[in-house]
N, C-alpha and C positions, 0 to 999 in steps of 0.2 A: 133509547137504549133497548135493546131486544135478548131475552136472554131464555135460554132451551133449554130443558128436562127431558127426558126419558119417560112416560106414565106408566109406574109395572102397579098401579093399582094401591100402591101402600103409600104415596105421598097426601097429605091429610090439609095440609095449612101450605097455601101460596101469599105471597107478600110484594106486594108492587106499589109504585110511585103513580101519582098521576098520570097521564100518557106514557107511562111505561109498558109495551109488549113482552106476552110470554108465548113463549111457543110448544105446545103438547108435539112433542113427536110416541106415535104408536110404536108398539115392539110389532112386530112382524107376526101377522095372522090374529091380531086385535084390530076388531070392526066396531069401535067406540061410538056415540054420539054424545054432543057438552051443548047444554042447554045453561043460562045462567038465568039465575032467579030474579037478580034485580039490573037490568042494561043501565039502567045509568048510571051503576056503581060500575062493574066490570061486563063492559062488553065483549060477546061470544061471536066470533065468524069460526067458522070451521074446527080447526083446529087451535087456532089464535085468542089468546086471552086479553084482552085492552084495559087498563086504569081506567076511568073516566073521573071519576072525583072520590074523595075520601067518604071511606064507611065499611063498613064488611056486608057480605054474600056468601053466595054459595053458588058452586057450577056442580050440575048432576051431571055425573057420567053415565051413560046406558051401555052398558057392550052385552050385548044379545039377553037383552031382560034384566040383567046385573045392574043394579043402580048404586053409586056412589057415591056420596056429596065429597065437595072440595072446599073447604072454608077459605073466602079469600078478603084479604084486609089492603085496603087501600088507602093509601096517606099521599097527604105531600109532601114529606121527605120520609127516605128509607134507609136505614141505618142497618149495621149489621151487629151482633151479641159481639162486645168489649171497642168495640168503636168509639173513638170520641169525636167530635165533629164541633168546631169553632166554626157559629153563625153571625153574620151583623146584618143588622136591620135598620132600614130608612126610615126614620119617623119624625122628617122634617116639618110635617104636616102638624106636626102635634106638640101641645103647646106641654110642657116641664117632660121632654121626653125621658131628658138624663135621670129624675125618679122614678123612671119602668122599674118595674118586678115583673119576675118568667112563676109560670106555678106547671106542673105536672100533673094531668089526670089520674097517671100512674106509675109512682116512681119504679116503682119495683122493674116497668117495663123500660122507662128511660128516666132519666132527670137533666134538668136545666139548673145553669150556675150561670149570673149574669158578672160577668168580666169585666166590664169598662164602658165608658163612653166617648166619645171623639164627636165636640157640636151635638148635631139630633144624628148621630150614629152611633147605635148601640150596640157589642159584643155578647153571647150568651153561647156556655160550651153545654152542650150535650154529650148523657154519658146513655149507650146502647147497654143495659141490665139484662134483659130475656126478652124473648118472642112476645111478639103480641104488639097492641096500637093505644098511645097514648093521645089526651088532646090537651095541647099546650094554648096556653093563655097567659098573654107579653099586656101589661094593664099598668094604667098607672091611675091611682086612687082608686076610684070606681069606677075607670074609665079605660073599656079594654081595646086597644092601640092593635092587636093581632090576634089572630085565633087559626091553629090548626092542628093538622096530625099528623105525628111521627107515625111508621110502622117500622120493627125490627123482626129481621129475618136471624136465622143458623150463615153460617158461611156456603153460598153455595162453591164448593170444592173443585177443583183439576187437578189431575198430578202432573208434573212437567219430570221428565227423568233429567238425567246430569246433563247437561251438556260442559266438556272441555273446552278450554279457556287456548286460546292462541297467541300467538305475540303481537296480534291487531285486533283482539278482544279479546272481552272478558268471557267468563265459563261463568256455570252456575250452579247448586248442587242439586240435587233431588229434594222435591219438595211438592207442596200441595198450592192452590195458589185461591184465595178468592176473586169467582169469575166478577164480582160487583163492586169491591171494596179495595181488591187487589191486595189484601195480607197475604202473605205469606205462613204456611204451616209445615213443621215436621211430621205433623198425626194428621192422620183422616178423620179428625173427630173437632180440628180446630181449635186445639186445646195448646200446645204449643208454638208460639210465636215467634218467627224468626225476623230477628232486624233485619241481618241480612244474607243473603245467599248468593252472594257475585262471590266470583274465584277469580282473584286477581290476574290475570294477561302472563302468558308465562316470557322466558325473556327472548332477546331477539338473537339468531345465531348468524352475528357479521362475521364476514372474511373480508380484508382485506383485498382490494381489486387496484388499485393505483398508488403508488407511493415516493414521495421526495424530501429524503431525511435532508432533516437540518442542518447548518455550518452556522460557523460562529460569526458570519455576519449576513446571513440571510435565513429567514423561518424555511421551515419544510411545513409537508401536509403530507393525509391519508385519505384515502376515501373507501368509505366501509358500505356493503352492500348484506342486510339480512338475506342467507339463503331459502327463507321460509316467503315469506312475504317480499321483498324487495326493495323494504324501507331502507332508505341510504344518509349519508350524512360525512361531512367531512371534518375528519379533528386538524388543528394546528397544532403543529411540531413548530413549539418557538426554538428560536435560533437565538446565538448569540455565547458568552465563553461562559465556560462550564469551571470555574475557578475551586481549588482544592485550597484551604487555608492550612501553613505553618507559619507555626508564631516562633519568632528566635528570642530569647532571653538576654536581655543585657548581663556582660560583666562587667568586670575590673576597668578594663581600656576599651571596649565594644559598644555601643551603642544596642541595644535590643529593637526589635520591630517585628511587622508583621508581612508575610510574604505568598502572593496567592501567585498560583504558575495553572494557568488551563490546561485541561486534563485532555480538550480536543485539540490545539493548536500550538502550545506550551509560552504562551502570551503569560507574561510574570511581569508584576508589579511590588512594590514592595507601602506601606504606610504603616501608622501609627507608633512613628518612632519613640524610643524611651534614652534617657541618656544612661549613660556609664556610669555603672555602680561607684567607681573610682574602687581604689586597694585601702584595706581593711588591715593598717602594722601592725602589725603587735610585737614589741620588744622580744629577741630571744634570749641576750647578754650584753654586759656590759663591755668596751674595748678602755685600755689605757685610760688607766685610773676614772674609771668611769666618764669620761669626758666624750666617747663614743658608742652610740647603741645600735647592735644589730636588728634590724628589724625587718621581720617576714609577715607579708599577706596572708590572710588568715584563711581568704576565698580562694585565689589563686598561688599562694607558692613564691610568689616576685619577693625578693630583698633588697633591702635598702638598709643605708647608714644613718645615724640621725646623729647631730654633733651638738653640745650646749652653746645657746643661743649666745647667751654675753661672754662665753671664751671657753677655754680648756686648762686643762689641769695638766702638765707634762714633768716627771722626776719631781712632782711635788711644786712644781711655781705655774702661779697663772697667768694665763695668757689672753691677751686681751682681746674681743674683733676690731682685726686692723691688720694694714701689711704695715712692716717692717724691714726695711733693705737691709740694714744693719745686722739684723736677727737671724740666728740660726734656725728660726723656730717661728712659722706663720699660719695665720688664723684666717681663711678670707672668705665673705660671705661673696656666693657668684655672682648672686642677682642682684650685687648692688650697681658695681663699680667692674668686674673684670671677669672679659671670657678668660675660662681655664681649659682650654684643652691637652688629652696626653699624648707626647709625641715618642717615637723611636729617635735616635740619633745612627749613624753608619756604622758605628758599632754595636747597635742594638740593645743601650744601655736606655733608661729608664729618666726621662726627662719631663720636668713641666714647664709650661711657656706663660707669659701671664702678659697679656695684651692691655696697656693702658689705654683707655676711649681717645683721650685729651691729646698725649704727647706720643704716644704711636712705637714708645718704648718697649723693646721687649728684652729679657732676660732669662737665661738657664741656671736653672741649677740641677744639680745629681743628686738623685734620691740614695739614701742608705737605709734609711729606713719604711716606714709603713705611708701609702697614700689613702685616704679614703673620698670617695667623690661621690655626691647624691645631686640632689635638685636646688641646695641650698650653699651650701659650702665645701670647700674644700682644706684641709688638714693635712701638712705635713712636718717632719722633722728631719733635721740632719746633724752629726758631728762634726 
């Protein structure tokens, strides 16, 4: 990993990884020379600064007589200020590796917390505190298993300006970025942390280019083209009947149900029948000496006669259920024994006909007075 500064003279402490490169670029009309004090810590070619193994130096700079030392701290890993860093380490080699302990030469500059172990693999998180080089030492008993050095640097910073977000990527806002670690920052100073900085994709603006609406027995389709980008896709328009529900209410004598009729094609079915409420009598009065009662549906309006079951009451004598040929005066339930229907005669006098099953006999007589007729019986009288 190779990574480049600017030298304006006031950078004081560099921080690098083993075989890590840095790059001194001059400002323009600076005639420097970098001499390093100890090459097997950090080697010095020209402008290039190289790791070589963990320890600190110094590289003098000369620019025309001007000398300046550069403190540089070299580790095997490098960390950046609030970084955490979850490490494992192989120490199959080593016999009760699972009782390792992590210690810190300086916690101040970083600390270890040992996390877990998995067989002879063992976890330890690192926490980056402030600048500067700690030497960590992974032991178990009196027996030390690893030995090296952390160094932690500042955030080396970039700003990246916004970039806007399209409908085939993301945007991003303005932000600082570490060039090593790759955080993210709102401040130039690496003090606020941003999780995240994507700007979600804004959306896509499809038109319509081809289109075959649906029928109610075959699907349609669309085919949609973004005019930004030219992402396409095509929707299913299902087909098939578009049914509108009325439910009908049973009454009296109707049957209730439910009735759907397509609102594309006018395709009607009907289900979920219910039966007939039937009529609801309720007495209004009594006829001839109580022996007959009026009676009206309460839901709908329909009237009906209702006659006493075991006879009637006429001028005060009772009358039994029965016919009687003899009698001026008869009782006859319909639905036992006899259709009763009422007929005209050619004078257009008022006649009932009374059909025997058996013997096929029928007879007239002339009403004088009142007939009542329902579902049950029929009642009349004459002088």
């Amino acid at each position: 990993m190779m990574k480049s500064n600017v030298y304006a003279g006031n950078e004081d402490e560099i921080f690098l990884y083993v075989g890590e490169k840095y790059v001194i670029e001059q400002q323009e009309g600076v005639l420097a020379t970098y001499t390093s004090e100890n090459e097997e810590i950090a080697a010095m070619e020209e402008q290039v600064i190289t790791g070589k193994s963990s320890g600190e130096t110094y590289i003098v700079v000369n620019n025309n007589g001007v000398e300046k030392r550069l403190h540089i701290f070299v580790g095997d890993y490098k960390l950046c200020t609030g970084q955490e860093e979850l490490m494992e380490f192989d120490l199959s080699s080593v016999m009760n590796a699972w009782n390792s302990s992590i210690r810190s030469s300086d916690t101040s500059v970083v600390s270890a917390v040992k996390q877990g172990h998995d067989k002879n693999e063992v976890s330890f998180l690192f926490n980056a505190v402030s600048t500067g080089m700690a030497n960590i030492t992974i032991s178990s008993g009196s027996t030390v298993l690893e030995s090296f050095a952390v160094v932690v640097q500042n955030h080396p910073l970039a700003y990246f300006e916004r970039i806007e977000p399209t409908c085939s990527q993301k945007g991003s806002i303005a932000h600082y970025e570490c060039l090593f670690c790759s955080k993210c920052f709102s401040d130039a100073d690496g003090q606020e942390c941003l999780d995240d900085i994507s700007i979600d994709e804004s959306e896509h603006e499809y038109a319509i280019v081809k289109m075959e609406a649906a029928a109610c027995n075959k699907n349609g389709y669309a085919e949609y083209v973004c005019q930004n980008c030219q992402h396409e896709y095509t929707q299913l328009l299902k087909g098939g009947h578009e049914y509108e529900t009325k439910v009908v209410k049973p009454d009296c004598v109707n049957q209730g149900y439910t009735e759907y009729t397509c609102k594309r094609c006018g395709d009607s079915f009907r289900n979920s029948y219910v039966d007939a409420l039937g009529h609801n009598f309720k007495t209004v009065f009594y006829m001839n000496y109580n022996s007959v009662a009026k009676q009206s549906c309460a839901a709908c309006g329909a009237v009906s006669y209702k006659m006493n079951i075991e006879g009637v009451m006429v001028n005060q004598s009772f009358y039994p259920r029965k016919w009687d040929a003899d009698s001026s005066n008869h009782y006859v339930p319909l639905n036992e024994e006899w259709n009763v229907p009422i007929d005209l005669d050619a004078y257009g006098k008022k006649y009932i006909t009374f059909t025997f099953p058996k013997s096929d006999v029928k007879k007239k007589r002339e009403l004088y007075q009142g007939v009542w007729i329902n579902t049950d019986y029929v009642y009349w009288y004459s002088y």
